[in-house]
C-alpha positions as CSV (number, residue, x, y, z in Angstrom):
1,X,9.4,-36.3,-5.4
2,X,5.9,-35.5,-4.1
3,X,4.9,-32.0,-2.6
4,X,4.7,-31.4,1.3
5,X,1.0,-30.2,1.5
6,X,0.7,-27.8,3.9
7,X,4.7,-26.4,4.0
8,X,3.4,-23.4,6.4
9,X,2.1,-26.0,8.9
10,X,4.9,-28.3,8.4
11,X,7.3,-25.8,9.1
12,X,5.4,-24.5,12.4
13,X,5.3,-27.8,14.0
14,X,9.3,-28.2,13.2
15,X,9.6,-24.9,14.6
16,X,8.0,-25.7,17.9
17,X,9.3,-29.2,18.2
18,X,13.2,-27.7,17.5
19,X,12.2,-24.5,19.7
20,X,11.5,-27.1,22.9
21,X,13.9,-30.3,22.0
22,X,17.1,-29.1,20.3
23,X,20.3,-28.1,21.6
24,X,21.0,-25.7,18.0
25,X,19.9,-22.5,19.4
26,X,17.3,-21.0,16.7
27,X,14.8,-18.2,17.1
28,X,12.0,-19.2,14.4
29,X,11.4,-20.8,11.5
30,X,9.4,-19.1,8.4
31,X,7.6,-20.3,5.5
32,X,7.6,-17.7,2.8
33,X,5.9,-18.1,-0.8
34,X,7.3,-15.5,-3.3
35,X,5.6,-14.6,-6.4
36,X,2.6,-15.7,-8.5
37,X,3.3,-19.2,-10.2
38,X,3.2,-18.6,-14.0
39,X,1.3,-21.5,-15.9
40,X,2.2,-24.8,-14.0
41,X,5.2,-23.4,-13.3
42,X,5.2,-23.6,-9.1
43,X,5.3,-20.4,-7.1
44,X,9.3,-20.0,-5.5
45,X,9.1,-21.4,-1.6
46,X,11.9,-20.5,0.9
47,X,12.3,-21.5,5.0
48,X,13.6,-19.0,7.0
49,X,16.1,-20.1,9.8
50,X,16.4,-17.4,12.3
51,X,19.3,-17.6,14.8
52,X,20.1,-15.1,17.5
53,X,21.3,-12.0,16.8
54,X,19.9,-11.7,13.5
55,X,21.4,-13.8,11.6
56,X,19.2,-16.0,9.0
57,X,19.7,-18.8,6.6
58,X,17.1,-18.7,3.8
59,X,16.5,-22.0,2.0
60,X,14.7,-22.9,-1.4
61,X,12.5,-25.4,-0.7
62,X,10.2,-24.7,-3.7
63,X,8.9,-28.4,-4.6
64,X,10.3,-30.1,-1.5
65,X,8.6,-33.2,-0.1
66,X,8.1,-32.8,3.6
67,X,11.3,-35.3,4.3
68,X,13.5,-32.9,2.4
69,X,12.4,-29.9,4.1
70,X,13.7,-32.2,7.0
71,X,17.3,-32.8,5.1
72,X,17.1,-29.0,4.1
73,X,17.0,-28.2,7.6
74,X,19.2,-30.5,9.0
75,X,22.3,-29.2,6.8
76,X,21.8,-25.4,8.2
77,X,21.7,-27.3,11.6
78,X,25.1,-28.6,11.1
């Protein structure tokens, strides 16, 4: 499976285009990048889902391909 890029930016644009266009009622999304990578080993990755209230869904998207960022997403959705 091939790496998203640019997850930060990725994740922004989702953010805006769920923000104006769905009816799922979320607050923000986050791209966080935890830790030094050791070796070739990649760096862990996690998306934040806020919701109101509080509440947040963290997912591991460490070596996601854009599209299943997407299907990541998606599933908290549901």
């Amino acid at each position: 499976m091939m790496n998203c890029e640019n997850k930060a930016g990725f994740i922004s644009a989702l953010e805006s285009a769920l923000m104006m266009y769905s009816r799922e009622k979320i607050t923000g999304l986050e791209y966080r990048r935890i830790g030094q990578a050791a070796g070739d080993a990649p760096a862990m990755e996690e998306m934040v889902v806020s919701f109101p209230r509080g509440f947040e869904k963290i997912v591991d998207i460490t070596g996601d391909s854009c599209i299943a960022i997407m299907k990541d997403l998606a599933e908290v959705l549901m």
